[in-house]
C-alpha positions, -999 to 999 in steps of 0.1 A, spaced: -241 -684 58 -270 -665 61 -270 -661 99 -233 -649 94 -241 -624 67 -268 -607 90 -244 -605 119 -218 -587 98 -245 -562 80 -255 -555 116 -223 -549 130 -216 -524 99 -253 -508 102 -233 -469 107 -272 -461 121 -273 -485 146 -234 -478 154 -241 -442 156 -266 -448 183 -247 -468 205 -225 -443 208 -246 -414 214 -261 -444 242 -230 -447 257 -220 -412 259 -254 -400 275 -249 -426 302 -218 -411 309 -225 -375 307 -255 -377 327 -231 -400 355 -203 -377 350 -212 -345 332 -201 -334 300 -167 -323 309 -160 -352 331 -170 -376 301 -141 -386 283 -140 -404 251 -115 -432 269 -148 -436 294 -173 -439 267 -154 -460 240 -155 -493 267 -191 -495 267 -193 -496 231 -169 -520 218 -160 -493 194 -124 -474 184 -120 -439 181 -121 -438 144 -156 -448 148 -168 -420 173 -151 -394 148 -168 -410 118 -202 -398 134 -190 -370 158 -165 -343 146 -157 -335 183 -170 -343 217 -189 -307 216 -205 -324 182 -215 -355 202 -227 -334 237 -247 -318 206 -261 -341 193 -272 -356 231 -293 -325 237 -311 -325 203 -314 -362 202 -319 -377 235 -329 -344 258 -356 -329 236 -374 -362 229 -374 -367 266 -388 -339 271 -414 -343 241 -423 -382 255 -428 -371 290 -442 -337 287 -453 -323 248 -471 -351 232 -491 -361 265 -497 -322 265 -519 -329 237 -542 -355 250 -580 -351 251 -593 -345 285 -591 -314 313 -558 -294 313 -553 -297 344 -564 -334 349 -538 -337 320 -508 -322 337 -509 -339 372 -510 -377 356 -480 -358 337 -463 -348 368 -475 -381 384 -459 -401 356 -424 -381 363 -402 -411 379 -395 -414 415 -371 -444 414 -338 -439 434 -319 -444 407 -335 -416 390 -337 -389 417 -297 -394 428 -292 -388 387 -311 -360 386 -330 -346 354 -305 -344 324 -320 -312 309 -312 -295 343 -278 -308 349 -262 -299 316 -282 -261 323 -263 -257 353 -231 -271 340 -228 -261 303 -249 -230 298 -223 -203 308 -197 -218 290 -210 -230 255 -230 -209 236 -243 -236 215 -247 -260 243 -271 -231 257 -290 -219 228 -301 -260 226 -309 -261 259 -332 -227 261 -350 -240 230 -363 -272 250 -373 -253 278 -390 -227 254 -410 -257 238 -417 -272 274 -433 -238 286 -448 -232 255 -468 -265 255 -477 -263 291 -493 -224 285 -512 -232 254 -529 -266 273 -538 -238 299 -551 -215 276 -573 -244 262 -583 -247 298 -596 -211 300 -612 -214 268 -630 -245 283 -642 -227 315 -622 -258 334 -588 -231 343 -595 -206 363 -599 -168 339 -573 -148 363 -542 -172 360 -518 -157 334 -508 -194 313 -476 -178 304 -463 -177 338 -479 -206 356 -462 -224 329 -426 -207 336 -435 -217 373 -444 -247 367 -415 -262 351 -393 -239 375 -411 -261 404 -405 -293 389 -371 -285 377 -362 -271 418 -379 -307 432 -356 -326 411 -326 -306 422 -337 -307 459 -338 -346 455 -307 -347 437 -290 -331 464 -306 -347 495 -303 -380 473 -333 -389 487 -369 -400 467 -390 -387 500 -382 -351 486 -389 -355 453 -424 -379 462 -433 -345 482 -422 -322 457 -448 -337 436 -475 -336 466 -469 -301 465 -470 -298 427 -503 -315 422 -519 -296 456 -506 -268 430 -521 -278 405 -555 -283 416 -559 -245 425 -559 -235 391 -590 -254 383 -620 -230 372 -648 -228 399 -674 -253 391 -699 -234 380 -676 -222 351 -671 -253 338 -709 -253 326 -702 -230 299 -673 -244 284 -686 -281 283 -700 -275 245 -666 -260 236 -650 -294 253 -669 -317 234 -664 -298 199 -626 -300 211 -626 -334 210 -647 -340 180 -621 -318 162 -595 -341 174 -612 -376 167 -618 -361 131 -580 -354 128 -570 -388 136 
């Protein structure tokens, strides 16, 4: 009785219903694209009806939505914000982050999610683009102030503006990825991010630099051992 009561309070958990369809949806939308996702195309995966989807999503915009805010931005935090933050050298930081970036086939013939639905939804849903600007905002913004950490540091060269190298940075990535996409090929994206950490290396702070921001390195990570 009691194994039967937990499978029926699971099978009614709305949360856990709720994510299985947001699950199912991004899978399709990042196979198909949002227009070319169709609630008969998503519903199979699920085991779900329809009544269900509407429960949680008022319309398919609703549930596109709530894939950018949901499953895009943390993305984007996981594989770029919060390792952003790590203690060590900017730019040491951001090339294991680019490193990190998957290379799988499986991945590159995909393509990156925040990307696609740029390309595809942008011009024609203003909501769809105001969520999508916000995450590149936040990505930019997080890669400019670890730069300006760097300069502060002595370890990022004092002539690079962050603001930009950030904006060219995520450009770079985000051109790599479609490059791949297109080519369906890993070998361009695995050079893409050759050329990305070759980058990246040339904004490092002559060495001689670095002496004079060493104190203001090690305060920065006392500060951020006393947070935690």
């Amino acid at each position: 009785m009691l194994v039967a009561h937990e499978r029926k309070r699971r099978v009614r958990d709305p949360e856990r219903t709720r994510e299985r369809l947001l699950q199912a949806a991004y899978r399709e939308v990042l196979r198909t694209g949002f227009q070319g996702a169709g609630i008969d195309t998503i519903l199979p995966a699920t085991n779900l009806t329809k009544g269900a989807l509407y429960y949680h999503f008022a319309s398919k915009e609703a549930l596109g939505y709530a894939i950018v805010d949901e499953i895009i931005a943390k993305l984007v935090h996981d594989r770029w914000l919060r390792p952003l933050l790590s203690d060590g050298q900017p730019i040491d930081i951001l090339i294991g982050i680019v490193r990190r970036i998957p290379a799988r086939t499986q991945d590159v013939r995909a393509g990156c999610p925040l990307l696609n639905l740029s390309q595809e939804m942008s011009p024609l849903d203003e909501q769809f683009r105001k969520r999508l600007e916000k995450i590149f905002h936040d990505w930019q913004e997080g890669v400019a102030a670890l730069l300006r950490r760097g300069q502060s540091e002595g370890t990022v060269r004092r002539d690079l503006n962050p603001d930009e190298a950030a904006s060219f940075l995520v450009a770079t990535v985000e051109g790599y990825a479609t490059l791949a996409k297109n080519a369906q090929d890993a070998k361009v994206w695995k050079a893409g991010i050759r050329n990305i950490v070759g980058w990246l290396k040339s904004l490092r702070a002559p060495r001689q630099s670095w002496r004079g921001g060493g104190r203001m390195l090690k305060k920065h990570v006392l500060r951020q051992r006393r947070r935690l």
